[in-house]
Backbone as CSV, one residue per row, in Angstrom:
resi,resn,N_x,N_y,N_z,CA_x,CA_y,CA_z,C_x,C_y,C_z
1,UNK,-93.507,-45.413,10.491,-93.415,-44.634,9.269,-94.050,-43.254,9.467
2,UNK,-95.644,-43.130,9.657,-95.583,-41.646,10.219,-94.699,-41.152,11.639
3,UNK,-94.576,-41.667,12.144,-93.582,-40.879,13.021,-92.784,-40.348,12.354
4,UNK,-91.608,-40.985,12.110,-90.929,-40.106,10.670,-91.207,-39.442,9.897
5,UNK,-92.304,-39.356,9.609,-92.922,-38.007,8.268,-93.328,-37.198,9.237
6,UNK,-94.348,-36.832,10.606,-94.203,-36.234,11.548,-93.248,-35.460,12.201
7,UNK,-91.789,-36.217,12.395,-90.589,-35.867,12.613,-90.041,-34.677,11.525
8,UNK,-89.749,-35.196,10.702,-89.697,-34.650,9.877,-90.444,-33.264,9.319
9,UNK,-91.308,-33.440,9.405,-92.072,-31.583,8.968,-91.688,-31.044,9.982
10,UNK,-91.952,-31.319,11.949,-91.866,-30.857,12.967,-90.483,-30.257,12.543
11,UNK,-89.439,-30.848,12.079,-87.937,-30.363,11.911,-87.896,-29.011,10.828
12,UNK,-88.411,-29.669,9.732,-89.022,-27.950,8.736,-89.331,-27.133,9.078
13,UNK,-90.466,-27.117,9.892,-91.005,-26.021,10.515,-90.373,-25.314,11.899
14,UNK,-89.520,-25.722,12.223,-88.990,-25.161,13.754,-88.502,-23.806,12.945
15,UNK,-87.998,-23.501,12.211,-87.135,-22.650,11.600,-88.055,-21.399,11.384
16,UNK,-89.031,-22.206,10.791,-89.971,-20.485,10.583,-90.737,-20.125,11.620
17,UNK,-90.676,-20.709,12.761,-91.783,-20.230,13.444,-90.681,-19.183,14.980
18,UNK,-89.492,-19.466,14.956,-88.528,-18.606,15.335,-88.510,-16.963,15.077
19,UNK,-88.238,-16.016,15.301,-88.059,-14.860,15.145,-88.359,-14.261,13.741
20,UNK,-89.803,-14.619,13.755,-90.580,-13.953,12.446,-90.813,-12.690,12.882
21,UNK,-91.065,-12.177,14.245,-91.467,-10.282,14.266,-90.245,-9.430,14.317
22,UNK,-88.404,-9.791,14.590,-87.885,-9.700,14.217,-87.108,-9.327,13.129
23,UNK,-86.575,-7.758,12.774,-86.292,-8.040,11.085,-84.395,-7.856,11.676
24,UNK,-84.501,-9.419,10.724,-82.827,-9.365,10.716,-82.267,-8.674,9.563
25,UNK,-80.796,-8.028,10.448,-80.048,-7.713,9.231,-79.019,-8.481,8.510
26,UNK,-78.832,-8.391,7.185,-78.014,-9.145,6.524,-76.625,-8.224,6.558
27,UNK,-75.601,-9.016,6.706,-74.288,-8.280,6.695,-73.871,-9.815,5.541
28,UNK,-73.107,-8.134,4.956,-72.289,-8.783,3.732,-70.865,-8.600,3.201
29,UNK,-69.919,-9.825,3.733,-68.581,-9.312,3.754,-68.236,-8.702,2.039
30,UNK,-67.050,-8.369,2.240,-66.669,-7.135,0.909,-65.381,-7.188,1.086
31,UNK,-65.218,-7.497,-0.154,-63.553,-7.137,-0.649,-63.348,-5.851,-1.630
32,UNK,-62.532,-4.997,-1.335,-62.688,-3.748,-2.262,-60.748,-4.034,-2.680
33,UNK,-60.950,-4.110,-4.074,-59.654,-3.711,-4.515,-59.489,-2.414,-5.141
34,UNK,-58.832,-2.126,-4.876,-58.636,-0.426,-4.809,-57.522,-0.444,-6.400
35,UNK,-57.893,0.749,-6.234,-57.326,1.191,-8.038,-55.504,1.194,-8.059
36,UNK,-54.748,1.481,-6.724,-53.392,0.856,-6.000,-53.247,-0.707,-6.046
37,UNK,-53.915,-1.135,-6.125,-54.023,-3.145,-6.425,-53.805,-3.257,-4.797
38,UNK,-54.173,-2.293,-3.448,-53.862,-3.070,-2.532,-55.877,-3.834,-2.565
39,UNK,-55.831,-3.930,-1.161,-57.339,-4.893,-1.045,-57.629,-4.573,0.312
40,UNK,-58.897,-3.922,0.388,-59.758,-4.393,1.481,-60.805,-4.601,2.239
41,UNK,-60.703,-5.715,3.570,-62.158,-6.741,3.556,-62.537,-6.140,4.704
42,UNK,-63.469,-6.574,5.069,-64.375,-5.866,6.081,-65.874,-6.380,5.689
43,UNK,-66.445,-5.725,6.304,-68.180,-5.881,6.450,-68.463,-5.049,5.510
44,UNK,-69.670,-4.265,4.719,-69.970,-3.251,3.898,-71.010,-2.789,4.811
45,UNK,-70.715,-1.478,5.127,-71.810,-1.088,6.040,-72.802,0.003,5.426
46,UNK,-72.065,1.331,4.497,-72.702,2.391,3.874,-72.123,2.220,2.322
47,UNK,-73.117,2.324,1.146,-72.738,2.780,0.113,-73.437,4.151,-0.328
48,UNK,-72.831,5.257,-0.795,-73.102,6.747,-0.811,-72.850,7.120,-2.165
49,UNK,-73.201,8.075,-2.861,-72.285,8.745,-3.668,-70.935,8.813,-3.680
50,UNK,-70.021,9.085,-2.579,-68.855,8.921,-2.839,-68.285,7.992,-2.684
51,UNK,-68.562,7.014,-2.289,-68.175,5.552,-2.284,-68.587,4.549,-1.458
52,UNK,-67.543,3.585,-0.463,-68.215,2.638,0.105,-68.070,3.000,1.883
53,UNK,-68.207,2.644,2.791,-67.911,2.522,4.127,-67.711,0.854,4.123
54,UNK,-66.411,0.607,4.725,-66.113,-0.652,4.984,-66.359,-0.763,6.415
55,UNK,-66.118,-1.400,7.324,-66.437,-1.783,8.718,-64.896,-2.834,8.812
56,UNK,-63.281,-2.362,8.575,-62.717,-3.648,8.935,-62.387,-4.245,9.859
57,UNK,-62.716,-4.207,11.200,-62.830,-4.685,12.466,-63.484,-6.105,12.398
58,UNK,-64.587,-6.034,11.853,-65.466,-7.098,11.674,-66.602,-6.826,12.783
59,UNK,-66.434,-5.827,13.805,-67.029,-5.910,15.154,-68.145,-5.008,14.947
60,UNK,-67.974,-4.703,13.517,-69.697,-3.136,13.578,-69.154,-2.486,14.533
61,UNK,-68.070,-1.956,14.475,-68.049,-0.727,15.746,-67.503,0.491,14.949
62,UNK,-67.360,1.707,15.489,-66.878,2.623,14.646,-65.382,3.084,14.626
63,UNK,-64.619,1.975,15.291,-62.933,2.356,14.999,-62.683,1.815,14.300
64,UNK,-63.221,0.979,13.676,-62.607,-0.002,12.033,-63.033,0.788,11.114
65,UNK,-63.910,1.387,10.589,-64.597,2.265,9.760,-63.616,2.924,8.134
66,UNK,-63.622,2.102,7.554,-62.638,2.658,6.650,-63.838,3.339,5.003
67,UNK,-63.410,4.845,4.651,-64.133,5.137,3.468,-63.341,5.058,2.464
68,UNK,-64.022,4.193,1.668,-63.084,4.576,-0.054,-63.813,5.189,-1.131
69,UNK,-63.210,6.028,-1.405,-63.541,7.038,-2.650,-64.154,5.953,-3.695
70,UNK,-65.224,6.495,-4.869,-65.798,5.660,-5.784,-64.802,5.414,-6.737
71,UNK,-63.470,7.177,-7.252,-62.519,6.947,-7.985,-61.455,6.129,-8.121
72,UNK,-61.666,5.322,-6.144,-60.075,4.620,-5.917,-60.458,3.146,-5.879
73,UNK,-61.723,2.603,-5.831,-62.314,1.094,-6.568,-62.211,0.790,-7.586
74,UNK,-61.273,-0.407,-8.344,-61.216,-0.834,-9.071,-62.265,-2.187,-9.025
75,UNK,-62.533,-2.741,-7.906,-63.366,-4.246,-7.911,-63.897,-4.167,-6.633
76,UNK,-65.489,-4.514,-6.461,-65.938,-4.884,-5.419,-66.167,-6.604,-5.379
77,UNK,-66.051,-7.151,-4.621,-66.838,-8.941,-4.241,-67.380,-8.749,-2.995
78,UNK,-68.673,-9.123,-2.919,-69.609,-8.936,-2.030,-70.231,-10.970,-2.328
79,UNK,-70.586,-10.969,-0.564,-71.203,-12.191,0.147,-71.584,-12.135,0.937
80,UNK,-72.249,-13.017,1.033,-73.409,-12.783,2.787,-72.573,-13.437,3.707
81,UNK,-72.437,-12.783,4.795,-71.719,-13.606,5.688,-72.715,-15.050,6.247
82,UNK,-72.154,-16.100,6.021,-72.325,-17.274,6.634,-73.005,-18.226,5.734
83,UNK,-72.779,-17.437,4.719,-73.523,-18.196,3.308,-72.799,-19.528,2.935
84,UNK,-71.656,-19.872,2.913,-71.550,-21.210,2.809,-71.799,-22.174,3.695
85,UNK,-72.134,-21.466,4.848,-72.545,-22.992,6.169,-74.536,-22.740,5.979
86,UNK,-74.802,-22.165,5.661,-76.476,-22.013,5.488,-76.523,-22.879,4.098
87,UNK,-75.289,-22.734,3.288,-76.106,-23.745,1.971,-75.710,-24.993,2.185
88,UNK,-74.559,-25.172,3.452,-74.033,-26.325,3.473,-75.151,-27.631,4.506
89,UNK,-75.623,-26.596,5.292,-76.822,-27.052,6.155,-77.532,-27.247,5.485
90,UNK,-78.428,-26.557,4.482,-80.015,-26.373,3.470,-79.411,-28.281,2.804
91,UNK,-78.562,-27.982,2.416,-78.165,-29.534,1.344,-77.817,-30.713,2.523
92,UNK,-77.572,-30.564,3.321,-77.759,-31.389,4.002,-78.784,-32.205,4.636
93,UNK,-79.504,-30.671,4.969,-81.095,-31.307,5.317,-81.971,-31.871,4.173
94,UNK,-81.771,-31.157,3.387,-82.357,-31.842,1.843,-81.904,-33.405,0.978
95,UNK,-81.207,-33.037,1.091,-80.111,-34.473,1.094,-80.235,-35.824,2.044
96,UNK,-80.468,-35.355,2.978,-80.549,-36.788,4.488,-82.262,-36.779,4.163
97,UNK,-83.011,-36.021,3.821,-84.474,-35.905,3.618,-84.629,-36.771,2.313
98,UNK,-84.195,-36.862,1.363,-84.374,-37.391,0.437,-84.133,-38.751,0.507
99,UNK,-82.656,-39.025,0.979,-82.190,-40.287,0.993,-83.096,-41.293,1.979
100,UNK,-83.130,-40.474,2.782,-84.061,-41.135,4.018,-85.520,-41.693,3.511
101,UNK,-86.078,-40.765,2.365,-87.383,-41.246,2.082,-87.074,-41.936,0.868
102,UNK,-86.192,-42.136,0.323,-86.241,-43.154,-0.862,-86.009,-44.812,-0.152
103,UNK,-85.050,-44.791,0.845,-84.752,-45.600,1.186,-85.820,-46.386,2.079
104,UNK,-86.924,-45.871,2.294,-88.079,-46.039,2.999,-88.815,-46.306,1.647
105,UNK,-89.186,-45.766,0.858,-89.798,-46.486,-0.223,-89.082,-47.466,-0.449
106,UNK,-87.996,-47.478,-0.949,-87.724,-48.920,-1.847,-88.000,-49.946,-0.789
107,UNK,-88.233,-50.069,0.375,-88.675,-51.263,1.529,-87.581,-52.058,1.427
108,UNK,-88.117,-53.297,2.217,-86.979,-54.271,2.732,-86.895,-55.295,1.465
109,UNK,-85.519,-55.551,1.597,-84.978,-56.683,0.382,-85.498,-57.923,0.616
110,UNK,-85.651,-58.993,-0.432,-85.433,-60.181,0.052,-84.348,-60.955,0.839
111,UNK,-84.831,-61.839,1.348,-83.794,-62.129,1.785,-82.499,-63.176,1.193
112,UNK,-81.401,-63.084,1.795,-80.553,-63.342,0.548,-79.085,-63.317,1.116
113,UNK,-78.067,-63.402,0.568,-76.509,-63.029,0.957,-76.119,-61.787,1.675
114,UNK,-76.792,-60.765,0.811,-76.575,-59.437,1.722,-78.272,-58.758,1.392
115,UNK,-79.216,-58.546,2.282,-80.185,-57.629,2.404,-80.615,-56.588,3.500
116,UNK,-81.500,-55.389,3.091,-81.264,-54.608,4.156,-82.768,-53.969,4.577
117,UNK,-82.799,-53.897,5.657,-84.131,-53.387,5.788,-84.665,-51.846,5.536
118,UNK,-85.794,-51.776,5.283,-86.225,-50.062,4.624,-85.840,-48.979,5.970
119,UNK,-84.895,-49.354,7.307,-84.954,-48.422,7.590,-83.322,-48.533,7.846
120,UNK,-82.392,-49.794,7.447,-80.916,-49.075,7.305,-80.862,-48.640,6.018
121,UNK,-81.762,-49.072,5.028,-81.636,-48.190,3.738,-81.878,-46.954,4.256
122,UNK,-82.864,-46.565,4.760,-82.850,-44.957,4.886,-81.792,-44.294,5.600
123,UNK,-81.305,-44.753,6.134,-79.887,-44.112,7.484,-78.637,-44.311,6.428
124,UNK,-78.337,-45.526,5.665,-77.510,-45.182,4.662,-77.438,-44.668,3.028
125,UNK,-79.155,-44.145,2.668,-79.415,-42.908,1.744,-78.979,-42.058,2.202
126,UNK,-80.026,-42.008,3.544,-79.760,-40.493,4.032,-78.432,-40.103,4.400
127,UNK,-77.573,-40.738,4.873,-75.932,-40.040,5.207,-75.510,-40.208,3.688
128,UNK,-75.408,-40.714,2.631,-74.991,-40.717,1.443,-75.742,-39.391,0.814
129,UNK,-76.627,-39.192,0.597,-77.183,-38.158,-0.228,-77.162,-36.937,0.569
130,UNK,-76.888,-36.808,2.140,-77.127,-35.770,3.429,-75.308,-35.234,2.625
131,UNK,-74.078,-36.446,2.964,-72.834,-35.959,2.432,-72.672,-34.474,0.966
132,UNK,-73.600,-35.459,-0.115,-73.682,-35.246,-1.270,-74.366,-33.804,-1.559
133,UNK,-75.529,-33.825,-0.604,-76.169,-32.195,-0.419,-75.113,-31.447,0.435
134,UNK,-74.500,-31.742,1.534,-73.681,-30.947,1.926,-72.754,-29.871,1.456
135,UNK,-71.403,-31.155,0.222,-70.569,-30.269,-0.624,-71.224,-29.616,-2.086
136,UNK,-72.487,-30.273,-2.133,-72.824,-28.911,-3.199,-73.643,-27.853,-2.769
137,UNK,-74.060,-27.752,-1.426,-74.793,-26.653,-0.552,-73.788,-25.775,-0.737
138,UNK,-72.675,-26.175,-0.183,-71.441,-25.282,0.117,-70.922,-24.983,-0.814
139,UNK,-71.477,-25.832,-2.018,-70.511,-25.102,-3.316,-71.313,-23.769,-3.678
140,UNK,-72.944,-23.770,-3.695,-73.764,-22.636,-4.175,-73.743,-21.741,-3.217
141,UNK,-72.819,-21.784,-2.093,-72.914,-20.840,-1.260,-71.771,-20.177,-1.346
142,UNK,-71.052,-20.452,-2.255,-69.952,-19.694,-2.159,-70.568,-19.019,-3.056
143,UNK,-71.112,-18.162,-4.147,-71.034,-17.801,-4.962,-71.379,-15.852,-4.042
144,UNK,-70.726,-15.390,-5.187,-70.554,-13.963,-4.815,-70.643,-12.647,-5.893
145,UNK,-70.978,-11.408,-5.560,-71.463,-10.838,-6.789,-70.348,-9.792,-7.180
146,UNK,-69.674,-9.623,-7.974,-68.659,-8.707,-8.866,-69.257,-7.582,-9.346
147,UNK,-68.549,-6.620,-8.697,-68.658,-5.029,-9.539,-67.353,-4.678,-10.020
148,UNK,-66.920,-4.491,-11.445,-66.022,-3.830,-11.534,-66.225,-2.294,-11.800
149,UNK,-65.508,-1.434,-11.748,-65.478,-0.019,-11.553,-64.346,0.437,-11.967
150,UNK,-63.077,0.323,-12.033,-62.178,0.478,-12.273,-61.977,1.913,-12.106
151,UNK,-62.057,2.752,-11.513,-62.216,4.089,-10.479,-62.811,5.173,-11.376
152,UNK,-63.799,4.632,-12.740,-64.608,4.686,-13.503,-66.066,5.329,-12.576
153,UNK,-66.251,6.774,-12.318,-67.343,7.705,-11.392,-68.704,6.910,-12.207
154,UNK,-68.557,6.767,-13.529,-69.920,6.857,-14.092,-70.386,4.953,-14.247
155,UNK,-69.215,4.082,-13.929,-69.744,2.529,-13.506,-69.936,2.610,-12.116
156,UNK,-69.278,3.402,-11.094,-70.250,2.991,-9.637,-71.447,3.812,-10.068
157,UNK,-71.747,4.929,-10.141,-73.359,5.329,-10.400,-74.011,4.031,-11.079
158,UNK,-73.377,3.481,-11.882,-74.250,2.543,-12.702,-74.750,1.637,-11.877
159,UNK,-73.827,0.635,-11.050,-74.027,-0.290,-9.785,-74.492,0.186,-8.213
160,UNK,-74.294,1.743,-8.425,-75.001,2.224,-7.512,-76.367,1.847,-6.781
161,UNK,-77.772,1.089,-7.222,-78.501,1.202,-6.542,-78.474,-0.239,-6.413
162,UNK,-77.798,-0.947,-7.077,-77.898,-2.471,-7.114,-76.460,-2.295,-5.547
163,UNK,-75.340,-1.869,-5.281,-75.039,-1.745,-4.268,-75.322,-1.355,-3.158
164,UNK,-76.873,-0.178,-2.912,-77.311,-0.265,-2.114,-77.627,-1.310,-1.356
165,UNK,-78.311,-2.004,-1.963,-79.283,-2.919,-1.365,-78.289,-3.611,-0.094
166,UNK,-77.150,-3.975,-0.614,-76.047,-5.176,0.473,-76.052,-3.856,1.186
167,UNK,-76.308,-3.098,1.365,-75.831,-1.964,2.705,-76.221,-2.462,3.695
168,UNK,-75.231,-2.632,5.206,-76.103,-3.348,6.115,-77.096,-2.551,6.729
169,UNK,-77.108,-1.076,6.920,-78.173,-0.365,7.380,-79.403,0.256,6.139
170,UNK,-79.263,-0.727,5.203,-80.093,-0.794,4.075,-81.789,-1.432,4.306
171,UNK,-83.147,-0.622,5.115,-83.963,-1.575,5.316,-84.774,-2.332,4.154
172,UNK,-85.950,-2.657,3.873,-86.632,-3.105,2.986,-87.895,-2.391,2.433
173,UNK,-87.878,-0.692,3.062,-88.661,0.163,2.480,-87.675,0.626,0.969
174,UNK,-86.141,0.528,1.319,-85.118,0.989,-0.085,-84.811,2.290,0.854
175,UNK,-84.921,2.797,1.835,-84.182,3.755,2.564,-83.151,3.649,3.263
176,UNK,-82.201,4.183,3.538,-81.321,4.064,4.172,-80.843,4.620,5.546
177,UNK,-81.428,3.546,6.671,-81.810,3.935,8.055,-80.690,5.091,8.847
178,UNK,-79.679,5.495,7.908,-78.430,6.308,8.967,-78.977,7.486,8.207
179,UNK,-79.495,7.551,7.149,-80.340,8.966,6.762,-81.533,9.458,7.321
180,UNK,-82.549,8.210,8.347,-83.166,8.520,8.767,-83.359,10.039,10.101
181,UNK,-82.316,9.825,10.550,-81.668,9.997,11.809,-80.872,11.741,11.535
């Protein structure tokens, strides 16, 4: 039994003790529907006064590089890239964690026609509730944030600094590292 609770934190903790001096950047895919009803996706790399910098290559390089005017956005949808397999993992681990320790509490059955011991209860909590955290990890990971604009100058100013932030060269002083330069 402590081995398993041992196991277990050791597994929690691997994660933070990884590339903490490191500052990662967040890239956040983007759909821009344009005030033409065409659409397009890419990475979001710069948001400016005059509008957005898309990245549609996907590769961060500078031959995909597409700018759209603030007047020619009708809708932004913005997401973190990889956000549904990070919530689908988080519920999983949370999920097989839970099941695993209930099923370890409730202990072994009597014995009887069908009984089970406190540690296939835990292997079949834990894959039952590990499943169960999975598809709703992945459901809260889909979620994504809406700007409409409708090629409306004075609603992107409005979403303007709240669109900064997803900038991928956006650091965590609130500056914007390609202005540094």
């Amino acid at each position: 039994m402590t081995k398993f609770f041992l196991l277990l934190i050791l597994l929690l903790n691997i994660s933070f003790t990884y590339g903490q001096e490191q500052q990662k950047l967040n890239i956040y895919k983007v759909v821009v529907k344009k005030m033409d009803g065409t659409r397009v996706r890419g990475y979001l790399v710069k948001v400016d006064d005059d509008g957005v910098t898309i990245d549609t290559s996907k590769r961060l390089e500078k031959v995909g590089l597409v700018v759209i005017a603030a007047a020619d956005i009708a809708k932004i949808k913005l997401s973190r890239k990889g956000a549904v397999t990070r919530g689908a993992l988080r519920g999983l681990a949370a999920g097989g964690a839970l099941g695993a320790i209930a099923g370890y509490i409730d202990g072994d059955d009597n014995s009887g026609f069908i009984s089970f011991t406190k540690e296939e209860k835990a292997v079949v909590l834990g894959t039952f509730f590990g499943l169960c955290g999975t598809v709703i990890g992945a459901i809260i990971g889909t979620n994504r944030k809406h700007f409409h604009i409708y090629g409306f100058i004075d609603e992107f100013r409005k979403y303007y600094p709240e669109l900064q932030q997803y900038d991928l060269f956006h650091d965590q002083t609130g500056e914007n590292m390609l202005d540094k330069n």
